[in-house]
C-alpha positions as CSV (number, residue, x, y, z in Angstrom):
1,X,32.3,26.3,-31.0
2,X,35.1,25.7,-33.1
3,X,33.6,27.0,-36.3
4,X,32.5,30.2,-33.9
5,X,36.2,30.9,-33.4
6,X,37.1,30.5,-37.2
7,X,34.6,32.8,-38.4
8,X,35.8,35.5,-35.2
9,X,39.4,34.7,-36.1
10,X,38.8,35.5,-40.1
11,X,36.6,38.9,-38.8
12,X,39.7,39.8,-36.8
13,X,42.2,39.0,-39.7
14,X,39.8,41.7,-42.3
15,X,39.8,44.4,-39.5
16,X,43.5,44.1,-40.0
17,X,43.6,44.5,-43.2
18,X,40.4,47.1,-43.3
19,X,43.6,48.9,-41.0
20,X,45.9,48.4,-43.1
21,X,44.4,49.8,-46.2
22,X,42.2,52.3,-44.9
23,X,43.5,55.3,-43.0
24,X,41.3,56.8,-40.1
25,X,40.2,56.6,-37.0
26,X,37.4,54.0,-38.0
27,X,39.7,51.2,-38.8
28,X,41.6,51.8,-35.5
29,X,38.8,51.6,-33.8
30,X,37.1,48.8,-35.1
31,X,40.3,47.1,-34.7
32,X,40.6,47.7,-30.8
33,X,37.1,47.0,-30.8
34,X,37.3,43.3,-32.8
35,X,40.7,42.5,-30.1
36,X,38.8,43.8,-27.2
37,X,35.1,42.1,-27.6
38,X,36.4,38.9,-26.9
39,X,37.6,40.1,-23.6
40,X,34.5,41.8,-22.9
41,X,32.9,37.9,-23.5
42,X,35.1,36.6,-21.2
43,X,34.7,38.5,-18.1
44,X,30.5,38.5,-18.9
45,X,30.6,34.8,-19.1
46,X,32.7,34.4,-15.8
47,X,30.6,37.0,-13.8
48,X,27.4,34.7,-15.2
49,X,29.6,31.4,-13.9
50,X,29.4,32.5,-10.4
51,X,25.4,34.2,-10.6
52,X,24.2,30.9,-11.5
53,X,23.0,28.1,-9.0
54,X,21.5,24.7,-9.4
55,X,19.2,22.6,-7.3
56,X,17.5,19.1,-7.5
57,X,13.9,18.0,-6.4
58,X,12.1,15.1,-6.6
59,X,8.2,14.4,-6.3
60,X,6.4,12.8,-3.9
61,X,7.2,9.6,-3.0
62,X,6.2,6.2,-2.9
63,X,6.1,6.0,-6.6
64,X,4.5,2.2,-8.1
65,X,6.1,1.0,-11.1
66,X,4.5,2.4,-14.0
67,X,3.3,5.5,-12.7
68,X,4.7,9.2,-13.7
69,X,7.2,10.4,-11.8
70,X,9.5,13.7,-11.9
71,X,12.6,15.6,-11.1
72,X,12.7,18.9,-11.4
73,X,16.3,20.7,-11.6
74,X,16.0,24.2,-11.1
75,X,18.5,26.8,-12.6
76,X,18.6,30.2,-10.7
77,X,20.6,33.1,-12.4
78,X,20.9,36.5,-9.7
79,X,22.5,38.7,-12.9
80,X,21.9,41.1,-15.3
81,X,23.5,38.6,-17.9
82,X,21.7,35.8,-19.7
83,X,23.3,33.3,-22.7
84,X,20.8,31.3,-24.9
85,X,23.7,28.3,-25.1
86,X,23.8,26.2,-22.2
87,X,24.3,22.6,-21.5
88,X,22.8,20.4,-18.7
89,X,24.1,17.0,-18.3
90,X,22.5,14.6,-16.1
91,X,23.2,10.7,-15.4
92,X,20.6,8.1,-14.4
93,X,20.6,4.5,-13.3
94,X,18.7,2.0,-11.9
95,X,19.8,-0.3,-8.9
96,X,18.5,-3.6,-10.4
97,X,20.9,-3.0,-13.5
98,X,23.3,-0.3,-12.5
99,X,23.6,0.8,-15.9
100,X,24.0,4.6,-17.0
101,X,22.2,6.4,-18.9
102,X,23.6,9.9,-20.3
103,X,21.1,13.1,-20.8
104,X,22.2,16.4,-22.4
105,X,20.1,19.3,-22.3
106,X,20.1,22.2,-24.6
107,X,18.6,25.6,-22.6
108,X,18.8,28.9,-22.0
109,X,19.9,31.2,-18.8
110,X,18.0,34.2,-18.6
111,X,18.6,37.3,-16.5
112,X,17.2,37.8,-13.2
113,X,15.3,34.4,-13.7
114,X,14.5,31.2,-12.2
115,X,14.0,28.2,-14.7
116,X,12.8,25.0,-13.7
117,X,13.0,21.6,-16.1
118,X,10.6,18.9,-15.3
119,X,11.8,15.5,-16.5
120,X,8.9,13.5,-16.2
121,X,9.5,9.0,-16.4
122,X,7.9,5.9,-16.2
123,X,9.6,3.1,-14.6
124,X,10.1,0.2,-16.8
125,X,11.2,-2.1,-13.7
126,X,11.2,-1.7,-9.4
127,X,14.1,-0.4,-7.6
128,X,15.8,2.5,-6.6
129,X,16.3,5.4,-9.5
130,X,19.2,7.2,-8.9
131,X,19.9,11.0,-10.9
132,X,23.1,12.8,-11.1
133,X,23.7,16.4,-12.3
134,X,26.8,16.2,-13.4
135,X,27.9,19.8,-15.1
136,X,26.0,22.8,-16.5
137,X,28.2,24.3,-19.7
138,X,27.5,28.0,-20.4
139,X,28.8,29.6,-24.0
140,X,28.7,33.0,-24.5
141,X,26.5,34.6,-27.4
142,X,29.2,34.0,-29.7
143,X,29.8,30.5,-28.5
144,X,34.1,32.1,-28.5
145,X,34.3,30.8,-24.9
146,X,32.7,28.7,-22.4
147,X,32.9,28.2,-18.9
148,X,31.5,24.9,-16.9
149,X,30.4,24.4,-13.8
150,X,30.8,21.3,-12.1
151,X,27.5,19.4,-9.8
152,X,27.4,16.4,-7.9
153,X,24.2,16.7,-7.3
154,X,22.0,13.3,-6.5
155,X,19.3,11.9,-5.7
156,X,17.3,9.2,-5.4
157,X,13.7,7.5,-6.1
158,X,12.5,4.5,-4.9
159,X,10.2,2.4,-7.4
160,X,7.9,0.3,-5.5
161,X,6.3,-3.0,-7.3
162,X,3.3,-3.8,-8.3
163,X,1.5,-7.3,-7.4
164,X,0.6,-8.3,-10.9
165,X,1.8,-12.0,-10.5
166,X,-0.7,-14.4,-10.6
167,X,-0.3,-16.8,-7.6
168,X,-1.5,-20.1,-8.3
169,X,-1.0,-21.0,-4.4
170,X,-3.9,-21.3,-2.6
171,X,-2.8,-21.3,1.6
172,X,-4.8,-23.2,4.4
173,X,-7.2,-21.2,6.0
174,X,-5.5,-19.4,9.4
175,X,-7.6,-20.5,12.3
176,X,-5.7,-23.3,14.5
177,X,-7.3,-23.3,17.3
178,X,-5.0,-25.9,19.4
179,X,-1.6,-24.0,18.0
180,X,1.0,-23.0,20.5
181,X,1.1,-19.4,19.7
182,X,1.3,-16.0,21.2
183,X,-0.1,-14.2,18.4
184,X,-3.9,-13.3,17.6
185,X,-5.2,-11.0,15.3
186,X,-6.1,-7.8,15.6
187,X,-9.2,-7.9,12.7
188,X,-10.9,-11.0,13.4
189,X,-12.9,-12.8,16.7
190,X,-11.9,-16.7,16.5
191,X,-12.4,-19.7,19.2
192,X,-9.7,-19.4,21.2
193,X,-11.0,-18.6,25.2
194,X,-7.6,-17.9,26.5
195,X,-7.4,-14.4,24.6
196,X,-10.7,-12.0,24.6
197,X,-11.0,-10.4,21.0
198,X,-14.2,-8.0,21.8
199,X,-17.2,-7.8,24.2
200,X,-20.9,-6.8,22.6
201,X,-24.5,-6.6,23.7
202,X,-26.2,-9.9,24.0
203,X,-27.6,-11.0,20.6
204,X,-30.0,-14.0,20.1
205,X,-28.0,-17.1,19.5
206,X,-25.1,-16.8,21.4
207,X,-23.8,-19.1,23.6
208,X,-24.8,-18.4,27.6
209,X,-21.0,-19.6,28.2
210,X,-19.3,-16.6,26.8
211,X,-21.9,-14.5,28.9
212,X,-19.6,-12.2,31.1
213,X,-21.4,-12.1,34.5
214,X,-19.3,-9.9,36.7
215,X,-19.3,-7.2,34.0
216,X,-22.9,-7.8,33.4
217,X,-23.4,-7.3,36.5
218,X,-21.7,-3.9,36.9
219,X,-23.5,-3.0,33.6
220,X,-26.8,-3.8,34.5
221,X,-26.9,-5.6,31.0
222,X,-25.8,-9.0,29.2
223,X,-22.3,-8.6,27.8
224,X,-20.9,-11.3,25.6
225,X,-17.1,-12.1,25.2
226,X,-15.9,-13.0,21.8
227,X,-12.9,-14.5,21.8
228,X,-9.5,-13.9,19.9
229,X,-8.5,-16.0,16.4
230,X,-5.2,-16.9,17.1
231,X,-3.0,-16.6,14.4
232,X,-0.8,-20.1,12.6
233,X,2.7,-20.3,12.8
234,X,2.8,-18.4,9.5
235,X,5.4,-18.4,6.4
236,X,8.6,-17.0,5.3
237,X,9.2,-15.1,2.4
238,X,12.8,-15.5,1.6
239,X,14.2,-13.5,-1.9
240,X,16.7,-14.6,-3.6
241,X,17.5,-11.4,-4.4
242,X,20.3,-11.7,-7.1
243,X,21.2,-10.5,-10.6
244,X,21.2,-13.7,-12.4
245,X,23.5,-12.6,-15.5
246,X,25.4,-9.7,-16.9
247,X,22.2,-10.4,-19.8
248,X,19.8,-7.5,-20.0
249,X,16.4,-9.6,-19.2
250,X,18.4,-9.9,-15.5
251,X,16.8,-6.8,-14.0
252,X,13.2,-7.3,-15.8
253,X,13.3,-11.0,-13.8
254,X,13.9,-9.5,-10.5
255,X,11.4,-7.0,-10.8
256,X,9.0,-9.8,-11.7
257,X,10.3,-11.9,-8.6
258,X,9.8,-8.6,-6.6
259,X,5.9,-8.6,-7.8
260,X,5.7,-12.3,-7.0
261,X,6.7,-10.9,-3.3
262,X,4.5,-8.0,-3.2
263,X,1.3,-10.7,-4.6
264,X,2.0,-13.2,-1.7
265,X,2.6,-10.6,0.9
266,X,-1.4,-9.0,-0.8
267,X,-2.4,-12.2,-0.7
268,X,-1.5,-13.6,2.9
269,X,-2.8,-10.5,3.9
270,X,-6.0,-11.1,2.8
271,X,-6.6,-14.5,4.5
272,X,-5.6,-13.2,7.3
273,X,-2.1,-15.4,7.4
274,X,1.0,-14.2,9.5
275,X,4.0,-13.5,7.5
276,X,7.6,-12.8,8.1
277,X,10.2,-11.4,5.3
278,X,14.0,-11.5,5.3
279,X,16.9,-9.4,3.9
280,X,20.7,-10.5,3.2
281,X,23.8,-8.4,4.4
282,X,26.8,-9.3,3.1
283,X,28.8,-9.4,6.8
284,X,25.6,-10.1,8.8
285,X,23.8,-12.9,6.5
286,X,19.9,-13.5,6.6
287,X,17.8,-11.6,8.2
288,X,14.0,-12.2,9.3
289,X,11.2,-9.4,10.0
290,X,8.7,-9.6,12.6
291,X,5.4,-11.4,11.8
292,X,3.3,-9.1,10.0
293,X,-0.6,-9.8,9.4
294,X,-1.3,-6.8,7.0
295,X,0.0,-5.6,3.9
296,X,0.2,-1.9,5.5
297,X,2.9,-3.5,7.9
298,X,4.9,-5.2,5.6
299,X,4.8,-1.9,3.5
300,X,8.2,-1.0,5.4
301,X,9.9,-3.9,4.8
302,X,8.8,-4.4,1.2
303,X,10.5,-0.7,0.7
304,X,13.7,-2.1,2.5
305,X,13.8,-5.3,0.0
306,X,13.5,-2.9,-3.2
307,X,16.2,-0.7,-1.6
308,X,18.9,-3.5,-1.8
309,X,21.3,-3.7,-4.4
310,X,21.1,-7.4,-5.6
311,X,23.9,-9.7,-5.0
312,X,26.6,-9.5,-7.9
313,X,27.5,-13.2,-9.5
314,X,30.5,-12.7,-7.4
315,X,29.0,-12.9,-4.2
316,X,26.4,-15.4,-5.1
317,X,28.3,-18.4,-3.5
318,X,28.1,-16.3,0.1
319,X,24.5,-15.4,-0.5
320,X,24.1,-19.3,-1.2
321,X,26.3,-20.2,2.2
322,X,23.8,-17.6,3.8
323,X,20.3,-19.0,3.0
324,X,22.0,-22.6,3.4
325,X,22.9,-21.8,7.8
326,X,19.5,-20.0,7.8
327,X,17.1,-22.6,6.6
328,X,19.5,-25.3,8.3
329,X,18.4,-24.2,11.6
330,X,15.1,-24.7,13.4
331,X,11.9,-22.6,12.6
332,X,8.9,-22.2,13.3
333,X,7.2,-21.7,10.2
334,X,4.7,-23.3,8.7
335,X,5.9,-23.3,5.0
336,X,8.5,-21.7,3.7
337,X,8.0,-19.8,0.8
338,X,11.5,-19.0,-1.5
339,X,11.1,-16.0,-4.7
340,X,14.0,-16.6,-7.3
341,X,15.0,-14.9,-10.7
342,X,16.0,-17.9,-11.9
343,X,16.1,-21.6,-10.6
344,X,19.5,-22.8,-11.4
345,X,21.3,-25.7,-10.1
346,X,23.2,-24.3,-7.6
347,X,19.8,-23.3,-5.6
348,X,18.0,-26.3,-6.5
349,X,20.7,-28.6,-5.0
350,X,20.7,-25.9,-1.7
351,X,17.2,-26.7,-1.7
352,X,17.1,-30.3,-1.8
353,X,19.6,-30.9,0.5
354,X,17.4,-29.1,3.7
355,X,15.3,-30.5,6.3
356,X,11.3,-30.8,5.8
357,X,11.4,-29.9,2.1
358,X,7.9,-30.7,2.1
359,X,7.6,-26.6,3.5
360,X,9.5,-25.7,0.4
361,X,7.4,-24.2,-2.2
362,X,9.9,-22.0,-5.0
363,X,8.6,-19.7,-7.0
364,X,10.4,-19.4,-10.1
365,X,10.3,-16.7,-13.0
366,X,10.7,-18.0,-16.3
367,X,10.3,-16.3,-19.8
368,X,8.7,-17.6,-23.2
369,X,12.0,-19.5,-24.0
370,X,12.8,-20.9,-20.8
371,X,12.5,-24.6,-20.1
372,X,10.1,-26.3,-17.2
373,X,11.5,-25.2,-14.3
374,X,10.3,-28.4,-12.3
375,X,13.1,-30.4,-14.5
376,X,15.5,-29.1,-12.2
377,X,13.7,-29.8,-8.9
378,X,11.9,-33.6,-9.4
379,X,9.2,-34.6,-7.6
380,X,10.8,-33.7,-4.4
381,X,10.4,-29.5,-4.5
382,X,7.0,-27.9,-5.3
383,X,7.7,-25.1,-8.1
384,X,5.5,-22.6,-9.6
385,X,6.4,-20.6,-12.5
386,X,5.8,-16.9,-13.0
387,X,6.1,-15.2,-16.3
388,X,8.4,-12.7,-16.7
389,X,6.9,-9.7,-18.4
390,X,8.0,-8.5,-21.7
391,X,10.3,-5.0,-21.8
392,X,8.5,-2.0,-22.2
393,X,10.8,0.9,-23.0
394,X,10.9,4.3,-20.8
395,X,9.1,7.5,-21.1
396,X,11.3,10.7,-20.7
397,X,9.6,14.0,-21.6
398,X,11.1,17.2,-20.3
399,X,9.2,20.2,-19.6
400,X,10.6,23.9,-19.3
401,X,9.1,26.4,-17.0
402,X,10.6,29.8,-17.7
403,X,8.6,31.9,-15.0
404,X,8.1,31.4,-11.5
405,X,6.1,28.2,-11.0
406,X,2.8,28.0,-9.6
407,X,3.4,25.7,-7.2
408,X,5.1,25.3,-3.7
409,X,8.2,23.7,-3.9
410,X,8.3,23.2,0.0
411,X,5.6,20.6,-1.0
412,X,7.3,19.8,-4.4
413,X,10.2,18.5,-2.2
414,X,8.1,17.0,0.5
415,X,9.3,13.4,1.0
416,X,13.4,13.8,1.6
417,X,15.0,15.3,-1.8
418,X,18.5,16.3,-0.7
419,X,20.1,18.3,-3.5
């Protein structure tokens, strides 16, 4: 821009002389005309200022980690005016390391148009991934001038995990038959006679005591109760949702603590074992969930975890105090089951120092250069490593769309973008 306003500057300085030394009309008026242009580029790029709008969309949502996933900011110019110099600048971040990343984009503004970019990504971790459009800076076709037009435009992505941990825990099988429960599931017949799961035809082999006679009776035909499978006292997935360090491998062992959550929940699920899952607020301290015997339940919840912004180092001593008042008190869980980024001794003396450890089991992500994490626990707390997955870098590749798209962006938006 600067070298723009030389080269005008030295044009505007040989007009002057071309005055000077030449007498006519021509070097007047290419003299008024040299002074004047600039003007002229002024009020065009001004009147182009106000004609052009921006939005932000999103694509659908939920979006795993690891799959493609897009914005699309859409710049809409309503004049007859159009610069080939423009400047978008957006911002991202991503909750689990909150640091910014700066993008500057180099387009055009055409007349009477509607231009959509498509910034397509890959996650490299879970969590919520936040855009800004910050500004849009528009030259004019000499690049003399340039006007810019401030955005605070956001929006936000949330990155679900994936269950790639490999659990080595294998649970007890779910039907208790003498538990003092009020819950039974919804999938499976069990044993239990004070709860009736189904009814069916009478089938060779089963038992004349389960034989419904009065609505046999009314039927005209055998009916068979089966009864309901009632459901254990279940477990407790508590997340020590946390950044460990201000080191960059902190958000890459979260995410793989958030896949050790989403495996367990999978894997409960699939055995048919009750679950519960808590959350941490700062002024209201642990939380629990409801008991949830499917993954599709927990799906809710497990959106809620990855939402959170982890505890800071700073707070970590109240997150402690938090988990130490909840696990204190008297629950009715079976086993207890606590995800951590990193077992360090602060949590591993916590830990030790509850009730019925023997419902403890930590899992604990490590990486190639970590040591045992048992050393810090003894014989006393059951520990299971899971490996922290090495970095893969991002994918960003923007696509331009010049035309009118050929798709609806009522259902390009579907799923809450709010520009």
């Amino acid at each position: 821009m600067i070298r723009g306003k030389l080269l005008y500057a030295a044009l505007i300085v040989v007009l002057v002389l071309f005055f000077v030394l030449y007498r006519g009309n021509l070097s007047f008026e290419l003299l008024i005309f040299g002074l004047a242009f600039p003007v002229l580029l002024w009020l065009m790029l001004l009147r182009l200022r106000h004609a052009t709008k921006i939005a932000l969309f999103h694509s659908k949502e939920p979006i795993l980690k690891g799959q493609i996933y897009q914005w699309t900011v859409q710049v809409r110019n309503s004049s007859f005016l159009s610069t080939a110099h423009a400047q978008l600048t957006l911002e991202f971040r991503n909750s689990l390391n909150n640091k910014p990343t700066e993008l500057t984009l180099n387009l055009p503004v055409l007349a009477h148009n509607t231009q959509r970019l498509r910034l397509a990504f890959h996650a490299v971790t879970c969590g919520m991934m936040q855009i800004k459009v910050k500004q849009l800076v528009i030259y004019d076709p000499l690049r003399l001038f340039h006007r810019t037009i401030k955005l605070s435009l956001h929006d936000t992505i949330v990155i679900m995990p994936v269950p790639s941990a490999l659990l080595p825990e294998e649970w007890p099988p779910v039907p208790q038959p003498d538990a003092d429960t009020n819950e039974y599931s919804k999938t499976k017949a069990g044993d239990d006679p004070s709860e009736i799961f189904d009814l069916h035809t009478y089938r060779e082999g089963d038992l004349v005591s389960r034989i419904h006679w009065k609505l046999s009776s009314k039927l005209d035909t055998l009916m068979v109760k089966e009864y309901s499978l009632p459901l254990s006292a279940g477990c407790l997935l508590l997340t020590d949702y946390r950044h460990i360090s201000r080191l960059s491998d902190s958000a890459l062992r979260v995410d793989a603590m958030c896949s050790a959550v989403s495996a367990a929940a999978a894997q409960l699920s699939e055995q048919n074992n009750a679950f519960a899952m808590t959350s941490y607020h700062p002024a209201h301290g642990i939380h629990a969930s409801e008991m949830f015997t499917s993954l599709a339940d927990a799906a809710q919840w497990l959106r809620h975890m990855v939402k959170q912004m982890p505890v800071t180092p700073e707070e970590y001593p109240a997150f402690l105090e938090a988990v130490r008042d909840y696990l204190s008190e008297s629950h009715p869980y079976e086993r207890i089951l606590i995800f951590t980024p990193k077992l360090d001794d602060a949590l591993t003396e916590l830990l030790l120092s509850l009730p019925n450890t023997e419902r403890l089991t930590v899992f604990a992500v490590i990486s190639a250069q970590d040591p045992d994490p048992t050393e810090h626990a003894g014989s006393e707390l059951r520990v299971i490593p899971v490996l922290m997955q090495e970095p893969v870098h991002p994918v960003y590749e923007p696509v331009r769309e010049e035309d009118e798209p050929d798709f609806d962006l009522e259902e390009l938006v579907e799923g809450g973008a709010e520009p």
